[in-house]
N, C-alpha and C positions, 0 to 999 in steps of 0.2 A: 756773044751774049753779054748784056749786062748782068752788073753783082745783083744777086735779089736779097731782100731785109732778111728771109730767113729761108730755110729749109726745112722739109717736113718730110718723114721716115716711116716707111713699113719699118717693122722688125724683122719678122721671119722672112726668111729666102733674102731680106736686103742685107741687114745688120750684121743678125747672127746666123748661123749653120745651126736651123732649127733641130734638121733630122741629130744631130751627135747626142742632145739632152733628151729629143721627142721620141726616137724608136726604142731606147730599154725602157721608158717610163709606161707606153704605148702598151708592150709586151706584159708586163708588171702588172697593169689595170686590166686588161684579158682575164691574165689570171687570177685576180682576185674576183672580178666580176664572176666569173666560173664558179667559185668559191660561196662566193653568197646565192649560188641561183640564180642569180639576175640573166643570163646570157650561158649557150650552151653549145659543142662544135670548136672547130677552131678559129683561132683568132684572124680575124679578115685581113687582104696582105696589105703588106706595108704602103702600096702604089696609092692605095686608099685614100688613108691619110695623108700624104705627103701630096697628092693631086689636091684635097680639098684645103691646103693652106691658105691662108689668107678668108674663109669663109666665116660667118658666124658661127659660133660651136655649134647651136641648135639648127642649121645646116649642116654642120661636118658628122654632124651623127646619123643624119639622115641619108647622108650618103656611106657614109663608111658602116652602118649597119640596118640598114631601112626595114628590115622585118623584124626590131626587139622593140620594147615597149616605151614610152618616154618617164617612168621608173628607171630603166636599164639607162638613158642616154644625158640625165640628171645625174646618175649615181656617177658616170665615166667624165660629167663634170669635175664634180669632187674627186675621183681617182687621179686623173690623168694632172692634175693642177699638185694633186699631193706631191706624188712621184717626179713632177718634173721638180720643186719645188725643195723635194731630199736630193734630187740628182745634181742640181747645183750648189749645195751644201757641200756635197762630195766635191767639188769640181768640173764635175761634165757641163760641154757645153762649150763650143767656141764660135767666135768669132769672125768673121769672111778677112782672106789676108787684105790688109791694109786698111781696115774701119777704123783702128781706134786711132791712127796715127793721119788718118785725113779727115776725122771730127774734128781731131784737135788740130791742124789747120786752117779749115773753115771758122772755127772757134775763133783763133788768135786775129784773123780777118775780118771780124767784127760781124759776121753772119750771125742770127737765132737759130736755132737748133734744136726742135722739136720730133718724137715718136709720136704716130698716129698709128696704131692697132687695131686691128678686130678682136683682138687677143681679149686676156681677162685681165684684171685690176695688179693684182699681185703678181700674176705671171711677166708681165713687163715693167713693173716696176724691178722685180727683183735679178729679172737677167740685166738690167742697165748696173743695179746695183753691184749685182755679182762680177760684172766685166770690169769695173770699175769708173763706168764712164757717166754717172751721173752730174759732175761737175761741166761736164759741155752741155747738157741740156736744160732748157729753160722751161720745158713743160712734155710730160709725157702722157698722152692724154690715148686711153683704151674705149672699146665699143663695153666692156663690162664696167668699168666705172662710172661711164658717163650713160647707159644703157640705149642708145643709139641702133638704129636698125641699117643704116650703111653706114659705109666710109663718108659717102657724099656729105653724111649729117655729121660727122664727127670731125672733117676735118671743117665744116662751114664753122663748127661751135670754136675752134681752137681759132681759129682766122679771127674771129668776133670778139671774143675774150680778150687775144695779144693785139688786138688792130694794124694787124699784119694785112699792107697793100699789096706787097708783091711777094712772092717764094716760086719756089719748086715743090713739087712734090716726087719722090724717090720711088719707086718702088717697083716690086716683081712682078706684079699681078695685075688683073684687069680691073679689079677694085679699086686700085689705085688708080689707073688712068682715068677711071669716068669720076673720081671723086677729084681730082687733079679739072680737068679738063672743065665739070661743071662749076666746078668754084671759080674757076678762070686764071687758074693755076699754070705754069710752065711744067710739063710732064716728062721725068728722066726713069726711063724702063732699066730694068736692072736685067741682065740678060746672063747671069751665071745659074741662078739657081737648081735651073732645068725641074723645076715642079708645074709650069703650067703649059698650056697649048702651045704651038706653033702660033697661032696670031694672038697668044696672052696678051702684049704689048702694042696691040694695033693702036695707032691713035697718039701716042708716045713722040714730042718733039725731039726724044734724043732718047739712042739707046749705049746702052755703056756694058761692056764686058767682064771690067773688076771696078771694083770702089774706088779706088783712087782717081781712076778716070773722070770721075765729077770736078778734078782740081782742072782737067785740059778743056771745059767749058767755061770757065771765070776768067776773068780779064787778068792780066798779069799784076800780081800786086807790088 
């Protein structure tokens, strides 16, 4: 493979080990939802969420609670953003072994180095910040800041912006491949997270088992 100008990044299931920050925050929003009314019974299981990763919130609510009100799936916006948001204040929240020590690789190799999310504005700003790794990246661009209805749109906007001709795009999910694939992207499936299907990654020029393995695809520097 040739070097490509940059690279472009899920977070969840790629970067970070969403579930460590996202199941007590998950639990926590339950039960305050409970609290206020909004939602009543017990809290839907964890397979839920963690299946709908990578989705737009206002899909992941629709699956992970499809019979509460869109009251109830606005308010688990603002919960689930809180809590995750004190949970890394605390510290929770890590990293997949060997991310931050093969960004900063690809960095020092003269790659661009951008997050593309479905996530929300804040919630990925602040886990880059929180990990410490805002200094490798050149632009962290979310489906909630930029209010974008796919990935396909979000990453066309980021490519347009940095007049990025060639990259990768990273990631777990099938979101990622067709927003990879339609932009005319080179596509690398991340294949540890175990949150999505058996053929999650259909489509995928390359699939990779831990993070660091994106270094055994680039030409030797």
């Amino acid at each position: 493979m040739t070097k490509p100008e940059a690279m472009l990044f899920d977070l969840d299931g790629t970067l970070f080990r969403t579930e460590t920050l996202l199941l007590p925050a998950y639990h926590a929003s339950f039960d305050q939802l409970r609290r206020e009314g909004l939602y009543s019974g017990e809290t839907p299981p964890e397979e839920r969420i963690l299946g709908a990763l990578g989705m737009l919130l206002e899909h992941i609510w629709e699956r992970v609670m499809p019979e509460t009100s869109l009251e109830a799936h606005q308010r688990m916006d603002v919960l689930l953003l809180q809590n995750q948001l004190e949970g890394l204040l605390q510290g929770s929240g890590i990293l997949y072994e060997g991310v931050e020590a093969t960004l900063k690789e690809l960095h020092a190799r003269g790659i661009r180095l951008f997050v593309a999310s479905n996530g929300l504005e804040d919630y990925v700003k602040k886990v880059i910040e929180a990990r410490g790794l805002g200094s490798v990246f050149e632009g962290l661009y979310s489906a909630g800041e930029f209010q974008t209805k796919s990935k396909v749109d979000l990453v066309r906007l980021l490519l347009d912006k940095y007049n990025i001709k060639s990259a990768w795009m990273v990631g777990d999910r099938s979101s990622d491949v067709e927003a990879g694939l339609k932009n005319g992207l080179t596509v690398v499936g991340c294949d540890y997270a175990g949150f999505g299907k058996d053929d999650e990654l259909e489509g995928s020029h390359m699939r990779i088992q831990s993070f660091p393995e994106l270094l055994d695809y680039l030409p030797k520097p």
